[in-house]
C-alpha positions as CSV (number, residue, x, y, z in Angstrom):
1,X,-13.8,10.9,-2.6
2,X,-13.9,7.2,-3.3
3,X,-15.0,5.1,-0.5
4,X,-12.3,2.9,-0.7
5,X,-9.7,5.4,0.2
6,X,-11.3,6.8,3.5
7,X,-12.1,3.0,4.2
8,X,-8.4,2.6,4.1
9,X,-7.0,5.4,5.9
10,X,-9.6,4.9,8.9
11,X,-8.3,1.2,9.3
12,X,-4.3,2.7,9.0
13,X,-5.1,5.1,11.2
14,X,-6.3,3.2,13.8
15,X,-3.2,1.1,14.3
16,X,-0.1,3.4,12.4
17,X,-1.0,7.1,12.8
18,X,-3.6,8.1,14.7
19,X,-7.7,9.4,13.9
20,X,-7.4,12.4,11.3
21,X,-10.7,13.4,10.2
22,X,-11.1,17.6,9.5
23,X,-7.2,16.9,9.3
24,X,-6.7,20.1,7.8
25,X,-8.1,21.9,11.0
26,X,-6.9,19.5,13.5
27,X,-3.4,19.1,12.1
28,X,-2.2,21.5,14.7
29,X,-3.6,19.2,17.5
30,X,-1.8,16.2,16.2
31,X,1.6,16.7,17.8
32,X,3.0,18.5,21.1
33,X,5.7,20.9,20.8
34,X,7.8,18.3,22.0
35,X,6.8,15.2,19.6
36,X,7.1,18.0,16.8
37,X,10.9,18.7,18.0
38,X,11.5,15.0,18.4
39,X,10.3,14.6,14.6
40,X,12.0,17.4,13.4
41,X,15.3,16.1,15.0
42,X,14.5,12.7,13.3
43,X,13.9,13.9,9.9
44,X,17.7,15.5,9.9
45,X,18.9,12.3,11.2
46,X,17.3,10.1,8.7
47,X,15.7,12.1,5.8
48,X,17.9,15.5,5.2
49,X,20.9,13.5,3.8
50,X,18.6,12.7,0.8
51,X,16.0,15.0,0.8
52,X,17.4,17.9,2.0
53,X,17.7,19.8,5.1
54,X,14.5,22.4,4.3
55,X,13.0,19.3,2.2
56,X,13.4,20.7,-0.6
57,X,14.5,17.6,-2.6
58,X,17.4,16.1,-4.4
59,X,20.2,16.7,-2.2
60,X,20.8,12.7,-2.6
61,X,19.5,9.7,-5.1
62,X,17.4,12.1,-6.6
63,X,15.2,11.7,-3.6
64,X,11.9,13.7,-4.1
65,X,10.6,17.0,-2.8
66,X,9.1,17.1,0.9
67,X,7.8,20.6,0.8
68,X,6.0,20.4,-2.4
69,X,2.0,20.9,-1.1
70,X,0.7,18.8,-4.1
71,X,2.2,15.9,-2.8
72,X,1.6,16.7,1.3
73,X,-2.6,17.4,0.0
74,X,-2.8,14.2,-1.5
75,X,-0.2,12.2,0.1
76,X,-2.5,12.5,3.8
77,X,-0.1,11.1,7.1
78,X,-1.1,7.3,5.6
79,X,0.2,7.6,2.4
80,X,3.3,9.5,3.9
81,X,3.4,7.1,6.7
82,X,3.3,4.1,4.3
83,X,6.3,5.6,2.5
84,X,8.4,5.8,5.2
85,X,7.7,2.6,7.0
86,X,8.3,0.6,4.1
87,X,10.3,2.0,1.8
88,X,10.9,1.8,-1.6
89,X,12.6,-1.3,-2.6
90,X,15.3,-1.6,-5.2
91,X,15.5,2.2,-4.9
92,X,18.0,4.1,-2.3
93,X,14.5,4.8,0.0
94,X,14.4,2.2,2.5
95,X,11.9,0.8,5.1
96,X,12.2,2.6,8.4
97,X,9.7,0.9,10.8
98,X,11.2,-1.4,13.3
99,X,9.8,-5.0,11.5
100,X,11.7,-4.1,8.4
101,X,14.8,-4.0,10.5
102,X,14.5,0.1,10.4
103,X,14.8,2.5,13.4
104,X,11.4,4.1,14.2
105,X,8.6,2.6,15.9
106,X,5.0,3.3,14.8
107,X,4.8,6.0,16.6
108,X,7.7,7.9,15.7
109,X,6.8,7.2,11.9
110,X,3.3,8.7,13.0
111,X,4.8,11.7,14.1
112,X,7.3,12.7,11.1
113,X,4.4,12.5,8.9
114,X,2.4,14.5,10.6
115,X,5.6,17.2,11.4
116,X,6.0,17.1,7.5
117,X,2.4,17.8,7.2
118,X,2.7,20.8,9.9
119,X,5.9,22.2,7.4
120,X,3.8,22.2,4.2
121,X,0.2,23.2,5.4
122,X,-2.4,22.4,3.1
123,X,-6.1,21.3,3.1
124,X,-5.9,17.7,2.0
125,X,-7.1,16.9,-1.9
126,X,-9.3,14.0,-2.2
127,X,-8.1,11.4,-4.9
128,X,-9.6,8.3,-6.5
129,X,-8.9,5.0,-5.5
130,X,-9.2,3.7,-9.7
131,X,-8.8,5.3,-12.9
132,X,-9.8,3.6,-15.9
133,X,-7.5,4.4,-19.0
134,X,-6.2,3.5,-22.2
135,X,-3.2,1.2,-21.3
136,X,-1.4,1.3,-24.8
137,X,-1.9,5.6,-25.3
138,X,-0.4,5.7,-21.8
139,X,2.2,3.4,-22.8
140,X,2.8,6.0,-25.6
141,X,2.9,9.2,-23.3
142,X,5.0,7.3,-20.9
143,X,7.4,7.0,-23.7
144,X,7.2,10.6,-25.0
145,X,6.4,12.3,-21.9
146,X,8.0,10.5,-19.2
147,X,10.9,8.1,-19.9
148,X,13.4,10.9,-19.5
149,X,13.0,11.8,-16.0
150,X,11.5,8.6,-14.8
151,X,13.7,5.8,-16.9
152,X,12.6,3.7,-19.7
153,X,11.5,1.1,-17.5
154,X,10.2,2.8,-14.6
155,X,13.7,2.5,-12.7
156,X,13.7,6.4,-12.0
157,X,16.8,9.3,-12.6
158,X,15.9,12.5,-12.2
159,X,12.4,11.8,-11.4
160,X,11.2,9.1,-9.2
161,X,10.8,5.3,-9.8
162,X,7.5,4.7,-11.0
163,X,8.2,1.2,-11.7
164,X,8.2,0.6,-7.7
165,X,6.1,-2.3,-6.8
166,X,5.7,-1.4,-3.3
167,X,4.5,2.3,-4.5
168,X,2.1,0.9,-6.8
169,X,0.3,-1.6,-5.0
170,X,-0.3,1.0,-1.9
171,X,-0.6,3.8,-3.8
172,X,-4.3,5.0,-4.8
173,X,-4.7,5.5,-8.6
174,X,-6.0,9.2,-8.1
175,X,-2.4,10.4,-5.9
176,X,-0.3,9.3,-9.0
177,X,-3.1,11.3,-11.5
178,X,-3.1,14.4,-9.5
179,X,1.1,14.6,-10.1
180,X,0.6,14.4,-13.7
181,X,-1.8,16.6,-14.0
182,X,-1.0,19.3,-11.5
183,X,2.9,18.6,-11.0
184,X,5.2,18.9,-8.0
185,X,5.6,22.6,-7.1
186,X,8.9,23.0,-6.6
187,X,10.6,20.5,-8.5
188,X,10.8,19.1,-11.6
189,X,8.3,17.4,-11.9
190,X,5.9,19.9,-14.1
191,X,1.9,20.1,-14.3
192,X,1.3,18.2,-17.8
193,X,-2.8,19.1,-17.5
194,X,-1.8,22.0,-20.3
195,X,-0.1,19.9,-22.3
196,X,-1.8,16.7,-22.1
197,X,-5.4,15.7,-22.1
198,X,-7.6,13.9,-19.7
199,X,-7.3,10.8,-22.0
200,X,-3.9,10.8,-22.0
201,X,-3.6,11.7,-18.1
202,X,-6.3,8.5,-17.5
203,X,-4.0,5.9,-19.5
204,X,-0.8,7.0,-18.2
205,X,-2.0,6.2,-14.5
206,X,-3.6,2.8,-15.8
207,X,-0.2,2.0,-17.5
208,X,1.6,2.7,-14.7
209,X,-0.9,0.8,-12.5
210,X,-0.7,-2.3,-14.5
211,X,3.3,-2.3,-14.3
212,X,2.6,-3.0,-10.2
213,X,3.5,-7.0,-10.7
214,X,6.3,-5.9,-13.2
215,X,8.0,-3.3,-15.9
216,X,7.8,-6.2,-18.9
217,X,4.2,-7.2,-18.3
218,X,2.6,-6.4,-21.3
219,X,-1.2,-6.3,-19.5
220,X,-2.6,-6.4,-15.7
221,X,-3.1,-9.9,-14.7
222,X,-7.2,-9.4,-13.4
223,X,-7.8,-11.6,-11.1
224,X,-11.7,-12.7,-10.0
225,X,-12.2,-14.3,-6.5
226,X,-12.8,-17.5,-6.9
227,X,-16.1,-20.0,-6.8
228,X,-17.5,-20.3,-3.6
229,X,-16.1,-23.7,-4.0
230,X,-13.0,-23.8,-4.6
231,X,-11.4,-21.3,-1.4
232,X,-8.8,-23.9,-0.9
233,X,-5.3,-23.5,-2.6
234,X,-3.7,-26.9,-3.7
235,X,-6.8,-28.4,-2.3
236,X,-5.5,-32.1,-2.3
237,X,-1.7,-31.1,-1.3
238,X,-0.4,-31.5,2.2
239,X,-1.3,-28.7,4.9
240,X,1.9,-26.2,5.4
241,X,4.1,-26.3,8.0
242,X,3.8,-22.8,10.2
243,X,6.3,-22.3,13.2
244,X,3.3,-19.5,14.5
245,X,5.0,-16.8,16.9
246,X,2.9,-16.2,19.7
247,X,0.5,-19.0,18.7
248,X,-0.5,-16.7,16.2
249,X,1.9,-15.1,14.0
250,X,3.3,-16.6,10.2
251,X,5.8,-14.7,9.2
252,X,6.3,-13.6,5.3
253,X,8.9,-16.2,4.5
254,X,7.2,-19.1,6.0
255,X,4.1,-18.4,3.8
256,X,5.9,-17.9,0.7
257,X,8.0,-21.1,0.9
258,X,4.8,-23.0,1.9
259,X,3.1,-21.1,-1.5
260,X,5.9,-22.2,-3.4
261,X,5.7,-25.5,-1.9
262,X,1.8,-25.7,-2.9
263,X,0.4,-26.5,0.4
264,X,-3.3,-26.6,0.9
265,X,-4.4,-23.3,2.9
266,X,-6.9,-20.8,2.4
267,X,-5.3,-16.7,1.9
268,X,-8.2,-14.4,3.8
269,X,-7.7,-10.8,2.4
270,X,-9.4,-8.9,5.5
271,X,-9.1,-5.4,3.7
272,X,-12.0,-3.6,2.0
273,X,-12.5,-5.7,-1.3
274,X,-11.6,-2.6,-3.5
275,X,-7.8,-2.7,-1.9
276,X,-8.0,-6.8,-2.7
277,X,-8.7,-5.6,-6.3
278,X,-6.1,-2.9,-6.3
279,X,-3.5,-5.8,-5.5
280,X,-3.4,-8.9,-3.3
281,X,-1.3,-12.1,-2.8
282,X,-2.3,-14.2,-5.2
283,X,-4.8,-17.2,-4.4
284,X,-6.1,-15.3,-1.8
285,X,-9.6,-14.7,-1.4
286,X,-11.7,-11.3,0.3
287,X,-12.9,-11.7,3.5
288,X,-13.5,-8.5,5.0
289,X,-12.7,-7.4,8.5
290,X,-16.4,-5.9,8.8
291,X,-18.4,-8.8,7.3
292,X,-19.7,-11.1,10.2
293,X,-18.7,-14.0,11.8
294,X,-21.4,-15.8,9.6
295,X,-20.5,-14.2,6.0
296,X,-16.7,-15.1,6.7
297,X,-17.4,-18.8,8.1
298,X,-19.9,-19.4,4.9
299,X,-17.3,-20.2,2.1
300,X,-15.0,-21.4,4.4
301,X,-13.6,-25.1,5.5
302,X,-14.1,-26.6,8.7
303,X,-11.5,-29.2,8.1
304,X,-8.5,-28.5,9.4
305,X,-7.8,-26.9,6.9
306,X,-4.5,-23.8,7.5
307,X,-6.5,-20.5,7.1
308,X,-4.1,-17.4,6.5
309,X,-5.4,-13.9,7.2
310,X,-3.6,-11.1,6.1
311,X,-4.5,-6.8,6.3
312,X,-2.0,-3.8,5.9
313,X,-2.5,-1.9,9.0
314,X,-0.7,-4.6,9.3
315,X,-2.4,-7.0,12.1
316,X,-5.0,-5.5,13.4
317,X,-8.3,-6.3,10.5
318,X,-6.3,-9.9,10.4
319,X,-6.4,-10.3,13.9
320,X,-9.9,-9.5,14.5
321,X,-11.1,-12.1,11.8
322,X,-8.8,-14.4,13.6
323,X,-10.2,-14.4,16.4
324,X,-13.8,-14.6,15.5
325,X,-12.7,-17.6,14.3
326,X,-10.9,-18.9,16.3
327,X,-14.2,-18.6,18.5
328,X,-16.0,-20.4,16.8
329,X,-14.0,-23.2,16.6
330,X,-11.7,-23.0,14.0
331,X,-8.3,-23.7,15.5
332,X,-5.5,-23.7,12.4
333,X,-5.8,-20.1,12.1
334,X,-2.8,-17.8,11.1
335,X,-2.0,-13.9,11.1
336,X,0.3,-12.5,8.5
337,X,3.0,-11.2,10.7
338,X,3.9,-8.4,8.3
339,X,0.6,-7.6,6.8
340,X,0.7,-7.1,2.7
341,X,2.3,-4.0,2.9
342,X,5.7,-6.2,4.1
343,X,5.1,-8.7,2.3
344,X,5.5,-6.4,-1.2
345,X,8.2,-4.6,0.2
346,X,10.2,-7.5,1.4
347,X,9.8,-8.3,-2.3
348,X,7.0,-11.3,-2.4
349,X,4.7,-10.7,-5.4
350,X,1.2,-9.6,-5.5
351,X,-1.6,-9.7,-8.6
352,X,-4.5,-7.7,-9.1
353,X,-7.9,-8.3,-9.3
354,X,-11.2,-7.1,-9.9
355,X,-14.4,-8.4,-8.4
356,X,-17.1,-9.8,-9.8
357,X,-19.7,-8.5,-7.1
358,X,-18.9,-6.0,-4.0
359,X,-18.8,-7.7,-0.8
360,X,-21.3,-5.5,1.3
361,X,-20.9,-5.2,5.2
């Protein structure tokens, strides 16, 4: 297993499901008989219209499987749990967690996932965070392979819509490479590892992959963190203007319109710098949650100048980097109210990037 993905899932957990290591034989600990009945009375009330009653799949907007044990092995409660909170924009799935203006608190969406984990039992598959491929042969299986259940462009039909920015940039490389290869059981989504071959499996997960900031990009847009020196966005433009909630919070408009207005702030990425590669809001630099209170002051100003921290748990890395610096004397300090994962599916763009050296702890 990639380290990345663990790294990930330990952070989620902590704040949107709950700890799940040996989930396969602690799954039935997860829930009491009556949180399972409360989840199983909320997935008819929000999820059987579209996926079924026995989640079986395309009762509805060709909404996928639930049942299928590929996806519940590789999909783990965070992947699940991400789904659900957040949705799938400009597809019929939409965000269900209370911030996105949904009905289920976190721990209601902690709950279905694990009930739909308990109704599909299955040891959980590890998956890679990255797969390197050959972006125009996947372009060309996409084409020939794909297009007719997915759409041309991604949008989804009898398949789902892999041209889903939200699914993409939360989604680890290795979950969408185990459907190809080993199908959907259940639906129609076949195994293609007999008729394609690990080349061809490789480059269709990096096409997909670099469609994440849009279907018409003909590339991935790799970004590099910057020089130590140049942190600062706009660095000789005015400072935002942040109406913080709580003294704390900025919420995902406020720092777009002050992005678009190109006011001088710094964009902390307090996630593990492999999900900052996967995809990040773009000018912003990694600063991980774990690094010090030294390594994370070291490249940054003591000026005055707005710092924005942002994580996808969604608060919780953000606000501890906050606060160490706000202890140490760095006042204009802001938290990301919705964390990334709102921020894509409220539709504000992300890149990708790659780093030029690992950020160790």
């Amino acid at each position: 297993m990639s380290l990345t993905f663990p790294m990930r899932a330990l952070l989620l957990a902590a704040v949107v499901l709950s700890p799940a290591p040996g989930l396969a034989q602690a799954r039935s600990a997860q829930l009491s008989p009556e949180q399972s009945e409360a989840a199983a009375a909320r997935y008819q009330q929000y999820c059987a219209l579209c996926h079924g009653p026995d989640r079986a799949g395309h009762a509805n907007d060709h909404a996928p499987s639930l049942k299928s044990p590929s996806l519940i092995a590789t999909g783990t409660p965070v992947v699940i749990g991400e789904a659900i909170a957040y949705g799938r924009p400009g597809t019929p799935m939409g965000a269900y967690h209370v911030e996105m203006g949904g009905p289920l608190t976190r721990q209601e969406i902690r709950e279905l996932a694990f009930w739909l984990m308990d109704m599909a039992p299955t040891d959980p598959i590890p998956v890679a965070d990255r797969v390197e491929g050959d972006l125009a042969l996947g372009a060309e299986v996409y084409a020939q392979h794909c297009a007719s259940c997915h759409g041309a462009e991604g949008e989804g039909g009898t398949g789902t819509a892999l041209g889903n920015a939200t699914m993409l940039a939360l989604t680890p490389d290795g979950f969408l490479r185990h459907a190809i290869e080993n199908g959907r059981e259940g639906t129609p989504m076949v195994a293609f590892k007999d008729v394609l071959g690990p080349a061809q499996i490789d480059g269709v997960t990096a096409f997909l992959r670099s469609r994440s900031a849009g279907w018409a990009v003909p590339a991935p847009r790799l970004h590099q963190p910057p020089a130590l020196d140049a942190y600062v966005i706009n660095p000789d433009a005015a400072a935002p203007e942040f109406t913080l909630t709580d003294g704390l919070y900025v919420s995902a408009a406020e720092l777009d319109r002050e992005l678009k207005a190109r006011k001088r702030m710094v964009l902390l990425d307090t996630r593990v710098t492999s999900m900052w590669e996967r995809a990040h809001i773009e000018g912003a630099v990694p600063g991980p949650y774990y690094a010090s209170r030294e390594e994370v002051m070291a490249n940054l100003p003591t000026d005055g100048t707005w710092i924005v921290a942002y994580c996808e748990c969604p608060r919780a890395a953000a606000e501890s980097v906050v606060r160490r610096l706000r202890e140490a004397g760095v006042p204009n300090t802001a938290v990301l109210w919705e964390g990334i994962q709102g921020w894509v599916s409220l539709g504000y763009p992300v890149v990708q990037g790659r780093a030029a050296v690992a950020t160790s702890p």
